[in-house]
Structure formats: C-alpha cells, structure tokens
N, C-alpha and C positions, 0 to 999 in steps of 0.2 A: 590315418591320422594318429599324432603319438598324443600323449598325455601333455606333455606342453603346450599342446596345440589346443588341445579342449579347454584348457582349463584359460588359455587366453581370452578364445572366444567367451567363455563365461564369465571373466574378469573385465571384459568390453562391452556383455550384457547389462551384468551388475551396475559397472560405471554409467549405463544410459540412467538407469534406471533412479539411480541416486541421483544422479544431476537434472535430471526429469522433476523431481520432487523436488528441489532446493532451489531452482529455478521456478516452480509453483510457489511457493512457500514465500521466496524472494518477492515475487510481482504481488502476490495477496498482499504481503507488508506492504509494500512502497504504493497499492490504490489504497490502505487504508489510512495509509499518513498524507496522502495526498487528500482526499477525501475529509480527513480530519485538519487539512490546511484549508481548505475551502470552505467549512463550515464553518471556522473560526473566523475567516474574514468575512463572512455575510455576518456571523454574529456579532463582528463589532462597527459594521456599516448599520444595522438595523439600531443595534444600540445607540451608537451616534445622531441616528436619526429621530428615534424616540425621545432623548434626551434633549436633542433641540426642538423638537417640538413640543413637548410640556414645556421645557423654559421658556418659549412664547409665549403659552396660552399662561402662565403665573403673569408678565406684566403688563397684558391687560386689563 
C-alpha cells in the first residue's frame, strides 16, 4: 500500500466520522423543534379551552 492509499482510507474514515456527528446533531435539532411544535399546540388548545371555560362560568 502506498501513502495515497492510507491516507484515503483515513480521509473515508474521518468523513464517517463527521457526518456521523452532524447527522446526530441534525435529528437532536429537528425532535427538539418538533417537540417544541407539539407543545405549543397542546399549549394553545389548553389555553383556548380554559379561556372558554371561565367565560362560562362569568355569565352565569
């Protein structure tokens, strides 16, 4: 094996290795905005729902 050859393979390594990571990195983001999209719509289903239920209970 000559030195071109080595240092492919370790430039083939490297590249796992980084897009291993940034692919991790990628999907933590995109569950925690998802996550954070899901939370916000329960949170304004509940608030909607609280809201029409005290405005009930005021006009009786």
């Amino acid at each position: 094996m000559n030195k071109s050859t080595i240092w492919s393979i370790l430039g083939v390594i490297v590249a796992i290795v980084i897009a291993w990571f940034l692919v991790n990195v990628l999907f933590s983001v995109l569950a925690f905005v998802f996550k954070l999209l899901i939370v916000a719509v329960v949170a304004a289903v509940v608030y909607f729902a609280l809201r029409a239920l005290f405005a009930r209970d005021r006009e009786v």
